[in-house]
GUTIMI-96930 format. One record per residue (C-alpha): residue number from 1; residue in one letter; x, y, z. Coordinates in steps of 0.5 Angstrom, whole numbers, plus 2048, in hexadecimal, padded with zeros to 3 digits. Layout:
N
nr,rest,px,py,pz
NUM,a,X,Y,Z $
...
***
This chain:
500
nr,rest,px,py,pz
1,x,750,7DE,864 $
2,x,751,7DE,86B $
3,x,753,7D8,86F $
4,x,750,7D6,875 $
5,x,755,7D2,87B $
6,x,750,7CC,87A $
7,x,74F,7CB,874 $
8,x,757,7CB,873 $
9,x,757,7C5,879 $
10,x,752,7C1,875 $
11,x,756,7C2,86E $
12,x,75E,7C1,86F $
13,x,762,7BC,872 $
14,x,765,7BB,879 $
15,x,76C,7BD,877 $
16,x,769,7C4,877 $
17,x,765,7C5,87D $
18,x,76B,7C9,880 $
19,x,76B,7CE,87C $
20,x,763,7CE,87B $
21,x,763,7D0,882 $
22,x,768,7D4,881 $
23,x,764,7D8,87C $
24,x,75D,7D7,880 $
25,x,761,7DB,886 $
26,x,761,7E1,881 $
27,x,75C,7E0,87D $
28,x,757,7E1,884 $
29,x,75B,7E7,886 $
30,x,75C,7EA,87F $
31,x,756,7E9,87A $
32,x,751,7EE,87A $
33,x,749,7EB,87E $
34,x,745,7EE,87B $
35,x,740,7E8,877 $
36,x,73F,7ED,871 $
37,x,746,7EF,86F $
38,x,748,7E7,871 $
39,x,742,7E4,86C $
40,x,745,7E8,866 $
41,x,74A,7E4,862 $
42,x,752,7E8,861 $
43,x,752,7E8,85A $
44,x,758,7E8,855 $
45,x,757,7ED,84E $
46,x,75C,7EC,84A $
47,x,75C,7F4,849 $
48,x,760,7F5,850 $
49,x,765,7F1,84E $
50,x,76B,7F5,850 $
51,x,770,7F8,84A $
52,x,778,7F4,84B $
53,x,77D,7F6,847 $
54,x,780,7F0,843 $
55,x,787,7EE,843 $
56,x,78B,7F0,83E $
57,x,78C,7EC,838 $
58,x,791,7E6,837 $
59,x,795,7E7,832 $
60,x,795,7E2,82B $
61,x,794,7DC,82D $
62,x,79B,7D8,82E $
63,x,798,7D1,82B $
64,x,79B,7D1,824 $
65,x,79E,7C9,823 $
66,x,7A3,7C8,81E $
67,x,7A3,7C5,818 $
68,x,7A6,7BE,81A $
69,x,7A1,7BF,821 $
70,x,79B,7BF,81B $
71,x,79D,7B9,818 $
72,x,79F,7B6,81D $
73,x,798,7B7,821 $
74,x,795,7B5,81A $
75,x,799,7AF,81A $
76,x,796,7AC,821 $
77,x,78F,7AC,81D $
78,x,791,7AB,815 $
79,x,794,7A7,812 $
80,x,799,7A8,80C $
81,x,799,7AE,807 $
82,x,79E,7B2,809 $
83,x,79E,7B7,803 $
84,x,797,7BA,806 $
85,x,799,7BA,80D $
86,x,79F,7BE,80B $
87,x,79C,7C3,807 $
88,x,796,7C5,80C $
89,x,79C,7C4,812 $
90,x,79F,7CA,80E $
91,x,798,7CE,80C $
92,x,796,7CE,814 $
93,x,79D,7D0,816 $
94,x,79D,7D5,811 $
95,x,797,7D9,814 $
96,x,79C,7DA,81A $
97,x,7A2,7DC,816 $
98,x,79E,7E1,812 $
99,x,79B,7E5,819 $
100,x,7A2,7E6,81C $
101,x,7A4,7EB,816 $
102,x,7A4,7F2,815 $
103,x,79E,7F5,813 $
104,x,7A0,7F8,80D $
105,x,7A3,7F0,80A $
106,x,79D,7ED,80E $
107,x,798,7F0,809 $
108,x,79C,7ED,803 $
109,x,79C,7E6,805 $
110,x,796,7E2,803 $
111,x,794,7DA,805 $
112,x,796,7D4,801 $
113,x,790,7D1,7FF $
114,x,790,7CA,7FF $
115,x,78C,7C5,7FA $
116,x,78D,7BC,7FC $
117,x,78C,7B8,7F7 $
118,x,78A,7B1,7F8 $
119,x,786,7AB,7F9 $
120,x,780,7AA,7FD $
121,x,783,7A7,804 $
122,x,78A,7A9,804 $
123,x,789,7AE,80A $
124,x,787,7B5,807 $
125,x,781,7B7,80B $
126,x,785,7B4,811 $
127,x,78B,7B8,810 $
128,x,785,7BE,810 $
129,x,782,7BB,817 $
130,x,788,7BB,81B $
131,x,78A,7C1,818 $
132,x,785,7C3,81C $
133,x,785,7C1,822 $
134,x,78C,7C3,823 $
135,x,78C,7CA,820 $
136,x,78A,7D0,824 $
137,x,789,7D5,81F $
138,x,781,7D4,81B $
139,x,780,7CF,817 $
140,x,77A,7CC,813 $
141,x,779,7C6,80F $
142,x,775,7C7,809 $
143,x,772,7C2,803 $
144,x,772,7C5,7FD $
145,x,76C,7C2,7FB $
146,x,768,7C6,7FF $
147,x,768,7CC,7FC $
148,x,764,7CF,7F7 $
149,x,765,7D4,7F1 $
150,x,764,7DB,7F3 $
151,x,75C,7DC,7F0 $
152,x,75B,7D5,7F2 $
153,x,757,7D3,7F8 $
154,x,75C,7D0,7FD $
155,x,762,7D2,801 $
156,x,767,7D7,7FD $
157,x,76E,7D7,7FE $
158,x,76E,7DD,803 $
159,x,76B,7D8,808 $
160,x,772,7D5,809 $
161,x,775,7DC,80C $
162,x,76F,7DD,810 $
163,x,76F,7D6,813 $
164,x,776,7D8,815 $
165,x,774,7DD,819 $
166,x,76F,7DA,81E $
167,x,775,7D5,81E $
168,x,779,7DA,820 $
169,x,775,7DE,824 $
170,x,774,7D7,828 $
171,x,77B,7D7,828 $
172,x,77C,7DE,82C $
173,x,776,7DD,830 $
174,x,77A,7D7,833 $
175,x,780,7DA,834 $
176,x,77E,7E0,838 $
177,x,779,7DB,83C $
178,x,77F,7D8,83E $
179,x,782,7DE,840 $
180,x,77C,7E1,844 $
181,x,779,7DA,847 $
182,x,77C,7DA,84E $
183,x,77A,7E2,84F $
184,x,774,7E1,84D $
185,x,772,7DB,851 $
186,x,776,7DF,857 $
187,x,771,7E4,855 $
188,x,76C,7DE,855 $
189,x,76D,7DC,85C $
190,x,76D,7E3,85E $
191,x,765,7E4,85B $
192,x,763,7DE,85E $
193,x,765,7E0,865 $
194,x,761,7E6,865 $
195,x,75B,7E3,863 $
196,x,75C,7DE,869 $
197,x,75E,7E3,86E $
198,x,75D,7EA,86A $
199,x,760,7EF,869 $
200,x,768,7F1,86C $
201,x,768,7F3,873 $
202,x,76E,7F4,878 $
203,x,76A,7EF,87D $
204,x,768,7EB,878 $
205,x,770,7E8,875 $
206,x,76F,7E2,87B $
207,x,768,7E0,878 $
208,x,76A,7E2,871 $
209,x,772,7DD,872 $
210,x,76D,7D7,875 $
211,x,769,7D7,86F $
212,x,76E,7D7,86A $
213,x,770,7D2,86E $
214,x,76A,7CD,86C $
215,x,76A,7CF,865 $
216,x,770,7CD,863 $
217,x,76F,7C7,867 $
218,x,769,7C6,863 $
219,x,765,7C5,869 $
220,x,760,7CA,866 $
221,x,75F,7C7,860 $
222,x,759,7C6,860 $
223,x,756,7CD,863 $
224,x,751,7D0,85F $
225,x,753,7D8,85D $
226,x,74F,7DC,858 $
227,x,753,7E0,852 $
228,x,752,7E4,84C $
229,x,756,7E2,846 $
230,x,756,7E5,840 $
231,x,750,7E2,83B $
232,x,753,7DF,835 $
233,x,74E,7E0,82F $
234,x,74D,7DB,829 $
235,x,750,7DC,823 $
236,x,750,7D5,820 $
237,x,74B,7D8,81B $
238,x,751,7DD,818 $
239,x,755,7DB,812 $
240,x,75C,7DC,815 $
241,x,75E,7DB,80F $
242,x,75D,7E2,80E $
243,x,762,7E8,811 $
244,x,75C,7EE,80F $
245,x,756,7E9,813 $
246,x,75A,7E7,819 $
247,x,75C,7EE,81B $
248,x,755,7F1,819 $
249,x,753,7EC,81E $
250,x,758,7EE,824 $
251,x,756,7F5,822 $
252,x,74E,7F3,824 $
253,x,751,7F0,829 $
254,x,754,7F6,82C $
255,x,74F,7FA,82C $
256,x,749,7F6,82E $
257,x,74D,7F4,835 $
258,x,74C,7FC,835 $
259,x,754,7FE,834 $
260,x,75A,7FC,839 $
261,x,755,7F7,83C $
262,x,756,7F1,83B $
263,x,74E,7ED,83D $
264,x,74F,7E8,843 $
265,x,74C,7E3,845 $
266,x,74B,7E0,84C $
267,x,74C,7D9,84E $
268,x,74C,7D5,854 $
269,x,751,7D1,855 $
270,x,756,7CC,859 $
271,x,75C,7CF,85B $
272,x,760,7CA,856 $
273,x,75D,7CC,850 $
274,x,75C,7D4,851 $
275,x,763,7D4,852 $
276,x,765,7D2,84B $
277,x,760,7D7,848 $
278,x,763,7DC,84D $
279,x,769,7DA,84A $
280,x,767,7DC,843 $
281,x,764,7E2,844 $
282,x,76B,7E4,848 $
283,x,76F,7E2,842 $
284,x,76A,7E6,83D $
285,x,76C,7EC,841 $
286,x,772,7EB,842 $
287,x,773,7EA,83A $
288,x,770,7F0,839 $
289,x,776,7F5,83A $
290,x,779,7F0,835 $
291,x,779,7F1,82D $
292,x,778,7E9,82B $
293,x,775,7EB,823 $
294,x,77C,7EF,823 $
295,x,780,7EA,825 $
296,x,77D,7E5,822 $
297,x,77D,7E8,819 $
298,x,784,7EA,81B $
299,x,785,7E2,81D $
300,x,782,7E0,817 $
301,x,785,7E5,813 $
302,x,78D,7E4,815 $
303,x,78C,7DC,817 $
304,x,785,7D9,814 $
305,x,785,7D4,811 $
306,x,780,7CF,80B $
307,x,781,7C9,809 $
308,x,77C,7C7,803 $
309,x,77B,7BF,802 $
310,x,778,7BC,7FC $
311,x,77A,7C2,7F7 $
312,x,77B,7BD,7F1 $
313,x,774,7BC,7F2 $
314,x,773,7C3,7F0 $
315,x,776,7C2,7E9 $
316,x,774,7BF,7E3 $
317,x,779,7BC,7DD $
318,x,77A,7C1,7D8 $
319,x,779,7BA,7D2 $
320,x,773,7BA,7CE $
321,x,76C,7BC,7D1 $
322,x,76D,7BC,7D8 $
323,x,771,7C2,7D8 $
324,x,76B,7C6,7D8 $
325,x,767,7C4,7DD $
326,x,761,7C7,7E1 $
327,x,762,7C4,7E8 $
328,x,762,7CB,7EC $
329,x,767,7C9,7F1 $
330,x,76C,7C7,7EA $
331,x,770,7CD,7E8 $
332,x,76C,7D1,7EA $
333,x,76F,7D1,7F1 $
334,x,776,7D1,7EE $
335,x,775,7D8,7EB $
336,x,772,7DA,7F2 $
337,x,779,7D7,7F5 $
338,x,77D,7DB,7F2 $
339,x,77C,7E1,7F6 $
340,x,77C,7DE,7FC $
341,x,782,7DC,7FC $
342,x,787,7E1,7F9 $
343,x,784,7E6,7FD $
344,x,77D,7EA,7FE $
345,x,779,7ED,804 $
346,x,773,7E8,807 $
347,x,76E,7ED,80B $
348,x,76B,7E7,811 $
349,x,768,7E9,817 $
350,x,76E,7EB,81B $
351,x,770,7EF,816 $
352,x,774,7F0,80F $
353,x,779,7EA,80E $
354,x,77F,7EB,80A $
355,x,781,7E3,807 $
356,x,788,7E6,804 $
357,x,78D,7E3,808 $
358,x,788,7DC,80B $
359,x,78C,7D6,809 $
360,x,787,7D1,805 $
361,x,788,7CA,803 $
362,x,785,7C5,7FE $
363,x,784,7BF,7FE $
364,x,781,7BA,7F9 $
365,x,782,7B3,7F5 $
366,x,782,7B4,7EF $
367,x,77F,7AE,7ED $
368,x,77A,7B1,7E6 $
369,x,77D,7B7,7E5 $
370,x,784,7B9,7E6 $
371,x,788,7BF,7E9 $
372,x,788,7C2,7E2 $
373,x,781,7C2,7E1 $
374,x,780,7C7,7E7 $
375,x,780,7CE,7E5 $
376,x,787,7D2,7E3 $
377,x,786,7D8,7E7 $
378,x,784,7D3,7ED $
379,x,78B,7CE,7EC $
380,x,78E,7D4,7EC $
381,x,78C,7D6,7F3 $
382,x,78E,7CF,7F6 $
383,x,795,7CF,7F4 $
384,x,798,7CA,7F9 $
385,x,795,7C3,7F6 $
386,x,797,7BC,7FA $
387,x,795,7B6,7F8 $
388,x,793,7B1,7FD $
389,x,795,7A9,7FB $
390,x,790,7A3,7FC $
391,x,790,7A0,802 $
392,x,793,798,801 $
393,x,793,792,805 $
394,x,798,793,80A $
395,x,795,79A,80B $
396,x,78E,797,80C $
397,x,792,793,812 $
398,x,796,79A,815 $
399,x,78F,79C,814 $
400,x,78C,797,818 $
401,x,791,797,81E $
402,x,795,79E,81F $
403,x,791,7A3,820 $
404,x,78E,7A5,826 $
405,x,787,7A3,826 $
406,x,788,79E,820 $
407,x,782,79A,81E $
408,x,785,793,821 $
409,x,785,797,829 $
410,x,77E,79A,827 $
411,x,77B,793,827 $
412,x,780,791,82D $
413,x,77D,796,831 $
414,x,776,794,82F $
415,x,776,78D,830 $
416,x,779,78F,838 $
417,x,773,793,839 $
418,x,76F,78C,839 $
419,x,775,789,83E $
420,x,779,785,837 $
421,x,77F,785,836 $
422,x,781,785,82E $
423,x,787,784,82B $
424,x,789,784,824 $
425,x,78F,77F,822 $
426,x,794,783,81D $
427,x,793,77E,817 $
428,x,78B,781,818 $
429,x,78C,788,818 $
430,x,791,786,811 $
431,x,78C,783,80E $
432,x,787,789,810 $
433,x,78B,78D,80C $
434,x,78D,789,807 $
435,x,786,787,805 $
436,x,784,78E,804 $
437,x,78A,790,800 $
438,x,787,78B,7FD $
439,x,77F,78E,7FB $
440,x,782,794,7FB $
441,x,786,793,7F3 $
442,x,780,78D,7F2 $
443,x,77A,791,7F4 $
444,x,77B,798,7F5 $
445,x,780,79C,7F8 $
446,x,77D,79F,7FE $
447,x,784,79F,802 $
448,x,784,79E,80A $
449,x,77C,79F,80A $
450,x,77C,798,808 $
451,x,780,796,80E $
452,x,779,797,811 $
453,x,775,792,80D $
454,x,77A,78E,80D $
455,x,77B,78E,815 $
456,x,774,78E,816 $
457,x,772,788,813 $
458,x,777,785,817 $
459,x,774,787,81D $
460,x,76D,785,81B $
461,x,76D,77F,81F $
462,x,770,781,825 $
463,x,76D,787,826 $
464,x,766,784,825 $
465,x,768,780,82C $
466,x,76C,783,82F $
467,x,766,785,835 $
468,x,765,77E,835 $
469,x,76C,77B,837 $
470,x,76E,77B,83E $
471,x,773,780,841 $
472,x,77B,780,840 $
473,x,779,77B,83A $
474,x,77F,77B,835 $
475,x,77D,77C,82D $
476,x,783,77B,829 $
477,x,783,77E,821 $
478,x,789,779,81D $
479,x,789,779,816 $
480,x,785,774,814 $
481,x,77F,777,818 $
482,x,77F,77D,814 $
483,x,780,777,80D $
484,x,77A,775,810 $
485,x,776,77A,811 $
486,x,777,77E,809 $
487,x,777,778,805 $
488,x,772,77A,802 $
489,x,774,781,801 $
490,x,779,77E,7FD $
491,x,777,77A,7FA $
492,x,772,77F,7F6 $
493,x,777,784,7F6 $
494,x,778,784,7EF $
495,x,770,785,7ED $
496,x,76E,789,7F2 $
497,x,770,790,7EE $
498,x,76B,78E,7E9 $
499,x,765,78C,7EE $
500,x,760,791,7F0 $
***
């Protein structure tokens, strides 16, 4: 859409008056008179968008921490348990170690998958949640429960690799975004000038120079242009779950547009939103000369990733009739794991998968059944097991007071969003792990996760008024507050267990 000099006076700001004058000079010598070529609207189609070379590919990303970094990045946020950290340290390490081999050696070594064994609490799922804020490589976290046997209605196990391929496409899809983002805002900017100004000419490198200008200075922001994006068709009714569907429906799709051409849709709209699409739609074409569903199984294939919570919830104890049981997500899904993990080809959307050399890691409590109770073949496959210890009560404190974003600063930092000023007496904070050292052995042991009813209940009352009290008020926590406020928490303790 063209603009005219005085509706650029009336929507920006003083700062840019130079500059706009500068741009009404060209714009009265350089822009074409004729009423009917200036009352039609330049329009940008994404079919003309020109063809850039990509750069070259980086090499492997040079983001490969240590072992004792891992620890000590999972040290900063979890408590204890040494052994599991160790292990899973090393695992990711040696997703690194196996990539620098030699091609002939590389084929021969396989992971070592893990199995933690502990109770409820203690830090399993965490260690998973870390992992992957930490690790570059695709990575997915799953819950044995949800998964069905083949034949039954539900989710089979194949699911797991084809969620690991989404998560890698996202994971590829982002790096070279990065990579080509300045370019294709460069490219952008340049889209947006012609729109305004129109096409390149030699006359017009001072009006185009002045309107760039004012677009990077914001001062166009709130100008109204028309562009065509590309349109997005809903495919919400799809099941994604279903690698042969959705490539029947990115075929239909294809060929309803009418081949190459991708629909479009027209849109009028300001400057500062039109130039985030235009953006994107740079970014599509840019990504086109890149083969994303390539890099993205070979990622998944040399470095993916699993980590499978909650597999003893997925056993049954081989004692009496319970060992045969009819629960369609019981042995079953064993049975279907078993392959995956030592090794077959999972066909998804973005092609063929081969989970040989993709590291899993099992995690379970083992409170009703016991590690012997999961199928042989299956224990076989996770050869690398770590006993994780019961948190007692001065990990309850560590846990209360050293990690980064532990749940004494939480509160803290929630309370200073009322104006107060909460602090917690050392003799307090003792007393909080103490007491759910305590209704863990009495109660039921839940590990850290008692940490919270028990704070909670602490903080009932103060939280309740903290809107209340005046700004820059002081609330201190002592020990015997916290007494106070489970009396009667202790008190029915030993009764609790048996009360519905």
């Amino acid at each position: 859409m063209m603009l005219s000099s005085p509706r650029l006076l009336q929507q920006v700001s003083r700062s840019g008056r130079a500059s706009i004058r500068t741009a009404n000079r060209w714009l009265s010598t350089s822009v074409p008179t004729d009423d009917a070529k200036a009352a039609e609207p330049v329009t940008l189609v994404v079919d003309d968008l020109p063809h850039v070379v990509p750069p070259e590919e980086d090499n492997e990303l040079a983001k490969n921490l240590k072992p004792n970094q891992i620890v000590a990045a999972l040290d900063r946020h979890i408590v204890g348990q040494p052994d599991a950290k160790r292990a899973v340290a090393i695992a990711m390490r040696n997703r690194w170690r196996r990539r620098q081999l030699p091609d002939d050696l590389r084929k021969e070594v396989t992971p070592r998958n893990v199995l933690l064994v502990g109770p409820t609490g203690c830090g399993k799922t965490e260690v998973a949640r870390r992992m992957a804020m930490m690790n570059d490589a695709p990575f997915l976290k799953v819950e044995a429960t949800k998964f069905t046997e083949v034949g039954y209605h539900g989710r089979d196990v194949d699911q797991i690799i084809r969620d690991l391929m989404d998560v890698s496409m996202q994971l590829a899809k982002k790096k070279h975004t990065d990579k080509y983002k300045e370019q294709a805002e460069a490219m952008a900017e340049e889209r947006i000038v012609d729109i305004l100004v129109g096409p390149k000419s030699e006359n017009a490198a001072r009006g185009r120079e002045s309107f760039r200008e004012m677009l990077r200075q914001g001062l166009l922001d709130t100008q109204d242009i028309e562009i065509d994006v590309p349109h997005k068709q809903n495919q919400n009714d799809l099941d994604a779950t279903n690698p042969q569907i959705v490539a029947m429906s990115d075929l239909m799709q294809r060929m309803a547009s009418g081949g190459k051409k991708q629909q479009t849709e027209r849109k009028k709209l300001p400057i500062a939103e039109a130039k985030s699409i235009i953006v994107e739609v740079e970014l599509e074409r840019l990504l086109e000369n890149v083969d994303l569903k390539k890099s993205a199984v070979a990622a998944v294939e040399e470095s993916g990733i699993v980590f499978i919570d909650e597999i003893d919830k997925i056993c049954s104890p081989r004692d009496g009739f319970s060992s045969r049981s009819a629960d369609a997500s019981a042995e079953g899904v064993q049975r279907d794991l078993l392959p995956l993990i030592e090794g077959t080809t999972i066909n998804t959307k973005h092609g063929n998968v081969n989970t040989d050399y993709i590291l899993f890691i099992g995690s379970g409590a083992f409170h009703g059944a016991k590690v012997s109770d999961l199928l042989p073949e299956l224990q076989g496959r996770l050869p690398i097991r770590v006993e994780l210890a019961g948190l007692t009560e001065d990990d309850l404190y560590k846990i209360l007071t050293e990690p980064v974003a532990n749940l004494l600063r939480q509160q803290v930092e929630l309370m200073g969003t009322e104006g107060i000023e909460l602090e917690f007496e050392d003799d307090a904070i003792r007393e909080i792990a103490r007491l759910a050292a305590q209704l863990n052995k009495t109660v039921e042991n839940i590990g850290a996760r008692r940490l919270h009813a028990v704070l909670e209940r602490v903080m009932e009352l103060i939280s309740f008024e903290a809107a209340e009290m005046e700004k820059g008020s002081k609330i201190v926590v002592d020990r015997q507050a916290v007494l106070d406020r489970l009396k009667d928490v202790t008190m029915k303790a030993d009764v609790s267990r048996y009360i519905l």
